[in-house]
N, C-alpha and C positions, 0 to 999 in steps of 0.2 A: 500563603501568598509568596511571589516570587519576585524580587526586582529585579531585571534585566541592564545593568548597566551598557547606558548608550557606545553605541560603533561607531568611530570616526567617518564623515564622508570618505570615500573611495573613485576615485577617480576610473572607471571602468575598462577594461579590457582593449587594447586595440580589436583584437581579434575576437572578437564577439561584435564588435561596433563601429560603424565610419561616422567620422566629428568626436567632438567633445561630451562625452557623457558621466554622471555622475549618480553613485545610489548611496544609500542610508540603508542599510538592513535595520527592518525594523521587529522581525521575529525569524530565529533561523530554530527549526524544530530539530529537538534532541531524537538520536534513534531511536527505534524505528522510523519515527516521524519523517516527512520528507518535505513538510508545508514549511513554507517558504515566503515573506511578506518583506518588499522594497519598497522604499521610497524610488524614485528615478528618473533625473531628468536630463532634457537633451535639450544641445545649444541648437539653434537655429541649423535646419537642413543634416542635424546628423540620425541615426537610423541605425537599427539591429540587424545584422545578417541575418540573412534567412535562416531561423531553424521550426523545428515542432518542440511540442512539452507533450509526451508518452501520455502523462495521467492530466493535462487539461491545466490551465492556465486564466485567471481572473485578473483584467484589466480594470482601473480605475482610475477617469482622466480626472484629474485635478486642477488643470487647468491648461489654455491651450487646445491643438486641435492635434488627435494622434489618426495617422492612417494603418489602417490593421490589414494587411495584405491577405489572402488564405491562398492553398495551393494552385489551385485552378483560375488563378489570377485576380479574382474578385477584388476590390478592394472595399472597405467600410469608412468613414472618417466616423469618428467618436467625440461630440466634444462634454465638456461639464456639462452635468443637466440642473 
């Protein structure tokens, strides 16, 4: 067994995000490894720049309502089920 001592909030990136956003890393995997688990929330109207994830990405609203954009414009709103 392994306990992972908690990470400080992190107040996120200008340049990944417009508005105020905030994550908790909650498992950052050792090499090889590349899996990757955030807490992360966003203040009212802020948003991720537009990117991709190569190997695929798993969303999880927690609360609140997220809009998921895809390339071809589509958009999805997500909320807790």
């Amino acid at each position: 067994m392994e306990f992972a001592k908690q990470q400080p909030t992190v107040k996120a990136p200008a340049d990944w995000f417009t508005g105020d956003v905030w994550f908790d890393v909650i498992h950052a995997g050792q090499e090889p490894s590349r899996r990757r688990a955030n807490l992360v929330r966003f203040s009212p109207g802020a948003r991720t720049h537009w990117h991709s994830h190569a190997l695929g990405q798993a969303l999880y609203v927690v609360s609140g309502t997220a809009l998921i954009g895809t390339r071809d414009g589509t958009v999805f709103e997500a909320h807790r089920s």
